[in-house]
N, CA, C and O atoms as CSV, one atom per row, in Angstrom:
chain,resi,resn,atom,element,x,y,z
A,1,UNK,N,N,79.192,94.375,104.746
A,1,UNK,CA,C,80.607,94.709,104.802
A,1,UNK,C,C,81.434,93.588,104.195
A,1,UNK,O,O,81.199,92.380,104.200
A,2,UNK,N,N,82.604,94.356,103.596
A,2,UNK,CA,C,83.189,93.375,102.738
A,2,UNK,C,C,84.273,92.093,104.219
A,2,UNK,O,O,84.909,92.638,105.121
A,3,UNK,N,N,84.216,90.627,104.104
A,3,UNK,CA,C,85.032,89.868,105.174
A,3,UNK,C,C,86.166,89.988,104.521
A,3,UNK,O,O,86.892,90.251,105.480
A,4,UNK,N,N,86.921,89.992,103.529
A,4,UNK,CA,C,88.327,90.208,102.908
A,4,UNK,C,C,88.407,91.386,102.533
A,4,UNK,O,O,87.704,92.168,101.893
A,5,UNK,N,N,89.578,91.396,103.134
A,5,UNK,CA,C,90.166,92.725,102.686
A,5,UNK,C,C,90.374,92.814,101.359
A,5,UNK,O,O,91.576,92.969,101.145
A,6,UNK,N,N,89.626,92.779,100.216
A,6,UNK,CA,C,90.118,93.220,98.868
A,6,UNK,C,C,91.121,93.797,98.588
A,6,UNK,O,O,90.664,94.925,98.771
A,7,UNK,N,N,92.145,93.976,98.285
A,7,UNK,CA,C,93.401,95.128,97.758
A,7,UNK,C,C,94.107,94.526,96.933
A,7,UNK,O,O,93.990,93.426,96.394
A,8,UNK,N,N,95.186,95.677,96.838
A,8,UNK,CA,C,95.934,95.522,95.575
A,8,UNK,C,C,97.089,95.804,95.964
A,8,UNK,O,O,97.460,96.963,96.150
A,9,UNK,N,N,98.023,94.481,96.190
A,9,UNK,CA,C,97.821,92.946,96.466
A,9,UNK,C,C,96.959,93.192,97.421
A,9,UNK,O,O,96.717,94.154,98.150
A,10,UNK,N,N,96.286,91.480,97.185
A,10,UNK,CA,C,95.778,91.377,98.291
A,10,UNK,C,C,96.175,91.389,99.595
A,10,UNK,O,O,97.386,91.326,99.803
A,11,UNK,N,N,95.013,91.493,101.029
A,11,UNK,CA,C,95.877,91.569,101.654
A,11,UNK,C,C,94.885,90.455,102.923
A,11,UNK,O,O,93.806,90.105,102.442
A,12,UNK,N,N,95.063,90.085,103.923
A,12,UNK,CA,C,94.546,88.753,104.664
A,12,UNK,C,C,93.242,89.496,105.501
A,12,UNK,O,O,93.233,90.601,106.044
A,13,UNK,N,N,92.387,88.701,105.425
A,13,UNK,CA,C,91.235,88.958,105.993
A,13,UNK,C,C,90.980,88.835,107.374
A,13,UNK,O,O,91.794,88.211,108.055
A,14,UNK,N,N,89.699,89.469,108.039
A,14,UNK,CA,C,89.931,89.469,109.560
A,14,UNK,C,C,90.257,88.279,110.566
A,14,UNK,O,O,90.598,88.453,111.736
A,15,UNK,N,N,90.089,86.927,109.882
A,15,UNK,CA,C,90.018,85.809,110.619
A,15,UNK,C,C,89.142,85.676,111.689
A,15,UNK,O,O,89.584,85.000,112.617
A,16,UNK,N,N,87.807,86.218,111.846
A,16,UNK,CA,C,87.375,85.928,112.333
A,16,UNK,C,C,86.304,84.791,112.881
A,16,UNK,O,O,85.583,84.719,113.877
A,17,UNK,N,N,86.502,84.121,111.982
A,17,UNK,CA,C,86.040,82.356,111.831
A,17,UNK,C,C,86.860,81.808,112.498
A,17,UNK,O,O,86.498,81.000,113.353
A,18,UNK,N,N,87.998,82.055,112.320
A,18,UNK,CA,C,88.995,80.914,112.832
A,18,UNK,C,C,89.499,80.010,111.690
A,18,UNK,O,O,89.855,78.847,111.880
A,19,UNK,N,N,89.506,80.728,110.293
A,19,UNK,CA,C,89.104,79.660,108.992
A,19,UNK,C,C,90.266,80.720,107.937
A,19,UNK,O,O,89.795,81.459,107.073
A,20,UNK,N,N,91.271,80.658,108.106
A,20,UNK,CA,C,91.867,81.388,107.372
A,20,UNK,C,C,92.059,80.854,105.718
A,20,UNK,O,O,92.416,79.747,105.316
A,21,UNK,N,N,91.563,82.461,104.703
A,21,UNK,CA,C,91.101,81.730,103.374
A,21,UNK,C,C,91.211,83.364,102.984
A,21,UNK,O,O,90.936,84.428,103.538
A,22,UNK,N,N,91.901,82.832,101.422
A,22,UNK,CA,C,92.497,84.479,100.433
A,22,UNK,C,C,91.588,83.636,99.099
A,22,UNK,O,O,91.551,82.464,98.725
A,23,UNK,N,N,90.936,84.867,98.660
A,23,UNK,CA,C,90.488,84.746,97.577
A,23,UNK,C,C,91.111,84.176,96.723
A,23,UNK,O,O,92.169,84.703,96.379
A,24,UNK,N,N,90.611,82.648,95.940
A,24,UNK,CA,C,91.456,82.218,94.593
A,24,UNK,C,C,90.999,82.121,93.426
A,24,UNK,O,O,91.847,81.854,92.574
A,25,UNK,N,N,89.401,82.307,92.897
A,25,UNK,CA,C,89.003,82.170,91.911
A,25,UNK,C,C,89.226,81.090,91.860
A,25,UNK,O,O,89.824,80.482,92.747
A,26,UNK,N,N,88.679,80.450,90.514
A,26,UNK,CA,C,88.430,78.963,89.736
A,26,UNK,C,C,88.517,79.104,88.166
A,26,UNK,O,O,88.549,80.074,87.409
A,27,UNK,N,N,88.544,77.743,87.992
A,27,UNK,CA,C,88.798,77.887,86.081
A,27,UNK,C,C,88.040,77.229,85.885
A,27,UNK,O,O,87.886,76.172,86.498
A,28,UNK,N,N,87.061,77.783,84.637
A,28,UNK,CA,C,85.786,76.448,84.256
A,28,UNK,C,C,86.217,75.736,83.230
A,28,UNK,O,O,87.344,75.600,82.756
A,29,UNK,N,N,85.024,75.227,82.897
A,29,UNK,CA,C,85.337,74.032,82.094
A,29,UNK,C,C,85.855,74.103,80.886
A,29,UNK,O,O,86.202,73.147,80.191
A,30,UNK,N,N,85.946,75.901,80.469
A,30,UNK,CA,C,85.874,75.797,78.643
A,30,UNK,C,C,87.477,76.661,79.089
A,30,UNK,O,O,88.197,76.991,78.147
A,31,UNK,N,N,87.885,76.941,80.367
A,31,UNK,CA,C,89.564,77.461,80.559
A,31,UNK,C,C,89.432,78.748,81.251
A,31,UNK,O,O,90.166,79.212,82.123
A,32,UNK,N,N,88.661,79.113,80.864
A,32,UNK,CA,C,88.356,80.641,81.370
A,32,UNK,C,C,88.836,80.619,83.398
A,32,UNK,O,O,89.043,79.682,84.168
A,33,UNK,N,N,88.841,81.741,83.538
A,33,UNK,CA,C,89.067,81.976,85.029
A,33,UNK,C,C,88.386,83.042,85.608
A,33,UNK,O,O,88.443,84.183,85.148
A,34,UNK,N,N,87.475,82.600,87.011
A,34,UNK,CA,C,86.706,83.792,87.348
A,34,UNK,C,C,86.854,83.882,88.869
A,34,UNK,O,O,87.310,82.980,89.571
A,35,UNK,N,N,86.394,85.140,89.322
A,35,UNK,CA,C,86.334,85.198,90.966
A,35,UNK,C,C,88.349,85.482,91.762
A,35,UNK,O,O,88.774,85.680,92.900
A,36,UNK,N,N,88.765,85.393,90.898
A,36,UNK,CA,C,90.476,85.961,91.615
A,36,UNK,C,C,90.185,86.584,93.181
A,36,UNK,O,O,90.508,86.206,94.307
A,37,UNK,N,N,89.391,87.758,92.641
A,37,UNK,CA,C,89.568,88.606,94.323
A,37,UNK,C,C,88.897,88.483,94.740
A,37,UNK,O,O,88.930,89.123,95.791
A,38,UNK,N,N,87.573,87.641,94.551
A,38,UNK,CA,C,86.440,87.635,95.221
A,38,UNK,C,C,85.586,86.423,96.425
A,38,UNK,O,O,84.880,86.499,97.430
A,39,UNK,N,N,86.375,85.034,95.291
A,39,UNK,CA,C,85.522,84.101,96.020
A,39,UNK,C,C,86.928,83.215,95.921
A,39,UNK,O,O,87.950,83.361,95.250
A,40,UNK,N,N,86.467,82.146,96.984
A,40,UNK,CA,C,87.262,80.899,97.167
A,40,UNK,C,C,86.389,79.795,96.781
A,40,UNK,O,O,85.332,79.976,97.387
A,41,UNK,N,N,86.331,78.977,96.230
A,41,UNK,CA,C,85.713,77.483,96.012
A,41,UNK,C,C,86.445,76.203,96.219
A,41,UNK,O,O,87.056,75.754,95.249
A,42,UNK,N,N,86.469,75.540,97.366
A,42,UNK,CA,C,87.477,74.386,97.478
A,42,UNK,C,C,86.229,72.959,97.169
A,42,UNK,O,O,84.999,72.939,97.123
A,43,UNK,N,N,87.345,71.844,96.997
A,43,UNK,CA,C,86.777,70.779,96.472
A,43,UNK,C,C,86.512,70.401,97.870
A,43,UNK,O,O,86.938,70.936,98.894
A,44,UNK,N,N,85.653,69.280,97.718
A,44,UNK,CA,C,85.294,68.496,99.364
A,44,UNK,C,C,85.646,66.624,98.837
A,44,UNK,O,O,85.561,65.956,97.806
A,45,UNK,N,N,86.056,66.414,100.267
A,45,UNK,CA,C,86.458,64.824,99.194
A,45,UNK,C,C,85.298,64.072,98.741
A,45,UNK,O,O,85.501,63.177,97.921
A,46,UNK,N,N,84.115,64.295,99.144
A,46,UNK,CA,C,82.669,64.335,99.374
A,46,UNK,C,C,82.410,63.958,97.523
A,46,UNK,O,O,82.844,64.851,96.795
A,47,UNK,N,N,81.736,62.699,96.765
A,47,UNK,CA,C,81.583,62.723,95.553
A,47,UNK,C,C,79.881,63.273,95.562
A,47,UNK,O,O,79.353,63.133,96.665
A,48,UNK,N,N,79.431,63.574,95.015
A,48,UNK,CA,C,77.611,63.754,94.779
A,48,UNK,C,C,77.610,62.125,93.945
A,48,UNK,O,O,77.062,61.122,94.402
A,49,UNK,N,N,78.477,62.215,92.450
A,49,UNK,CA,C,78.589,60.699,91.679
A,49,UNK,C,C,79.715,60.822,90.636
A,49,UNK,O,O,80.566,61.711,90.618
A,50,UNK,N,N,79.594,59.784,89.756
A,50,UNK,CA,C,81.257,59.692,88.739
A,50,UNK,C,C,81.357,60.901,88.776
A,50,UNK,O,O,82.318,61.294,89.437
A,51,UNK,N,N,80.385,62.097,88.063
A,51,UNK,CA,C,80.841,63.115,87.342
A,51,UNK,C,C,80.966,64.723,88.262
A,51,UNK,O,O,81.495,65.762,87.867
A,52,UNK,N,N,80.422,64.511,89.306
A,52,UNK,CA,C,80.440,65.715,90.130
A,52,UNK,C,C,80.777,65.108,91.338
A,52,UNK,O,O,80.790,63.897,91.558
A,53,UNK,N,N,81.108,66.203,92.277
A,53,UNK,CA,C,81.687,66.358,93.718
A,53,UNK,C,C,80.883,67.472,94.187
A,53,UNK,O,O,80.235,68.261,93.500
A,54,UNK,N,N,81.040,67.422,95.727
A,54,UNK,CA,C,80.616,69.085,96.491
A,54,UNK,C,C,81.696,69.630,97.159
A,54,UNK,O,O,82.557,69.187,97.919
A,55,UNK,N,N,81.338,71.068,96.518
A,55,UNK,CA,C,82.394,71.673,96.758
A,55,UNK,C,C,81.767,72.794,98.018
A,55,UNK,O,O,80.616,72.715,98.447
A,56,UNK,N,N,82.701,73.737,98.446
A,56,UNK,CA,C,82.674,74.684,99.768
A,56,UNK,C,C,82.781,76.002,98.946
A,56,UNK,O,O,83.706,76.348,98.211
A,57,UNK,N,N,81.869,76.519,99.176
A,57,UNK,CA,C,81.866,78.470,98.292
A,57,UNK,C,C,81.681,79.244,99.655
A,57,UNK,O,O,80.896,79.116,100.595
A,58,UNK,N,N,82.825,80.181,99.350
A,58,UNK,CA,C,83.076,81.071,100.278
A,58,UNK,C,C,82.967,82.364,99.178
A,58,UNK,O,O,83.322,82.221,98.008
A,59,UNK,N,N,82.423,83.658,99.713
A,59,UNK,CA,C,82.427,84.870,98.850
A,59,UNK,C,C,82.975,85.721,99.772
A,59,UNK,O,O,83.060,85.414,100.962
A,60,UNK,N,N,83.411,86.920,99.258
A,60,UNK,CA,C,83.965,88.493,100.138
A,60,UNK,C,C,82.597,88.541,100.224
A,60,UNK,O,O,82.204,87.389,100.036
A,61,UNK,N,N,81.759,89.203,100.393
A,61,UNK,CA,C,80.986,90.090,101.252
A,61,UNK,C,C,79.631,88.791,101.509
A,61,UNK,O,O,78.427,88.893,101.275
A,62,UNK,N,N,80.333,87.745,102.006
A,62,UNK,CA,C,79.391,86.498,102.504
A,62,UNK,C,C,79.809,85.916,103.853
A,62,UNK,O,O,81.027,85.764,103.763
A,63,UNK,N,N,79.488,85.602,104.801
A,63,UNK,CA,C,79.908,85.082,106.014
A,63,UNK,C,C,79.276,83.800,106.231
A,63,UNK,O,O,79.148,83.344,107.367
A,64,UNK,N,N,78.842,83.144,105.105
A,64,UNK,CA,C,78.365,82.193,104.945
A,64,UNK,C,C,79.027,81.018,103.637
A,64,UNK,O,O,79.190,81.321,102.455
A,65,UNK,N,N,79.251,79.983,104.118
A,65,UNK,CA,C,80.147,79.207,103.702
A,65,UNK,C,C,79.189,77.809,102.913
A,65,UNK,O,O,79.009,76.686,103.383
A,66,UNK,N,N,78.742,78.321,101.709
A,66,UNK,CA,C,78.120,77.304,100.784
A,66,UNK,C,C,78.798,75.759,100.410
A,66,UNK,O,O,79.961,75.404,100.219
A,67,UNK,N,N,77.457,75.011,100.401
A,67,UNK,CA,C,77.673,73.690,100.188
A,67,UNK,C,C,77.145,73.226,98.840
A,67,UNK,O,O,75.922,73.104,98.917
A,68,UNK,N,N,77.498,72.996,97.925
A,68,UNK,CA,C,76.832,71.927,96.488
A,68,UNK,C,C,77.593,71.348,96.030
A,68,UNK,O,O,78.758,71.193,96.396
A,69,UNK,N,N,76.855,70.775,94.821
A,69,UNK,CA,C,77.520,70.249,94.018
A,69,UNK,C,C,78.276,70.384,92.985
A,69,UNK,O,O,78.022,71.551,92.688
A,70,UNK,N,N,79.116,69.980,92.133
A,70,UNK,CA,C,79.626,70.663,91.196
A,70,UNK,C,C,80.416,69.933,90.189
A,70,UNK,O,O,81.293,69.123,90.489
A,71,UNK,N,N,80.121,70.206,89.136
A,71,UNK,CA,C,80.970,68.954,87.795
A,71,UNK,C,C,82.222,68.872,87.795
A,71,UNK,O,O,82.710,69.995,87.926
A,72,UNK,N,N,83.174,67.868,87.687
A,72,UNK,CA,C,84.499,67.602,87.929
A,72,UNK,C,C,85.278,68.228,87.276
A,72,UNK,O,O,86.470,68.305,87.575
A,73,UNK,N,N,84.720,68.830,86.199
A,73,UNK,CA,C,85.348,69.241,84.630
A,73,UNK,C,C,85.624,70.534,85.142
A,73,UNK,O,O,86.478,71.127,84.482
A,74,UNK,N,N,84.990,71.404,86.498
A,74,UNK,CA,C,85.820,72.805,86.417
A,74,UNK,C,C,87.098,72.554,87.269
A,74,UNK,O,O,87.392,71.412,87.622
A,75,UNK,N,N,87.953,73.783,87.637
A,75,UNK,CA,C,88.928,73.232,88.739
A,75,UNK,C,C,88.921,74.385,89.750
A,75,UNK,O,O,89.016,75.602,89.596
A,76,UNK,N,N,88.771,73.580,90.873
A,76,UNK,CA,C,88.948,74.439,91.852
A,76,UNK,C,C,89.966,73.855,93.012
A,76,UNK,O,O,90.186,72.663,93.227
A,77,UNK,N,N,90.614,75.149,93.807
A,77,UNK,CA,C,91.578,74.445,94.551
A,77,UNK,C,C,91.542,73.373,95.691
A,77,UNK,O,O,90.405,73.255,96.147
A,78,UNK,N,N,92.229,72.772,96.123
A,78,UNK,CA,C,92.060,71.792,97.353
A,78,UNK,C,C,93.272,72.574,98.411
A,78,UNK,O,O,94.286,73.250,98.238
A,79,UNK,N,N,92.481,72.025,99.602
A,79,UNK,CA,C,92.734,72.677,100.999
A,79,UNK,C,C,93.348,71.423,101.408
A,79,UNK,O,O,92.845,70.311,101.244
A,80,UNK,N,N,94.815,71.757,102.119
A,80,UNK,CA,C,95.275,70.243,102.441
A,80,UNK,C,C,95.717,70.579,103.973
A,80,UNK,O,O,96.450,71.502,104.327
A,81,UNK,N,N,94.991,69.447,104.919
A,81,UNK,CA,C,95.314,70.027,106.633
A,81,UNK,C,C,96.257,68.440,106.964
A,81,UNK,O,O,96.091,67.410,106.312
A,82,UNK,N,N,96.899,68.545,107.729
A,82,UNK,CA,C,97.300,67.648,108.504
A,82,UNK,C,C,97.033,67.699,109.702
A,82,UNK,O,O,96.992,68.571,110.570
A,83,UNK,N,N,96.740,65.943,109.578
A,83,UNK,CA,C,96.268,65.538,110.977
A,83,UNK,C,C,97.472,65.688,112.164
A,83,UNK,O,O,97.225,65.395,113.334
């Protein structure tokens, strides 16, 4: 089952994590843009080394919240919480 509500607009997902998150897509390295309605990818302040970081992959029909690595050169958004 899909965890976001996909639509058109979108519209907010069940929250049932406790982790509230709207699909944003990412832009790679050559400009392009993929994943809009589908996935979220946030940066982690976390480096792997100079040239990569690990980032957090979240998908719609995933309830599982991926960890790797990933080259600096794409962009993905940052999540900003206050303490």
């Amino acid at each position: 089952s899909t965890l976001w509500n996909v639509a058109s607009p979108p519209s907010p997902g069940t929250n049932t994590s406790g982790f509230s998150a709207l699909p944003s897509g990412f832009r790679l390295s050559n400009g392009s843009f993929s994943g809009i309605s589908d996935e979220t990818i946030l940066w982690s302040a976390t480096e792997v080394d100079a040239s990569s970081a690990y980032i957090r992959y979240l998908q719609a029909n995933s309830g599982f919240v991926n960890t790797y690595g990933n080259t600096k050169s794409n962009g993905f958004p940052v999540r900003c919480l206050r303490d």
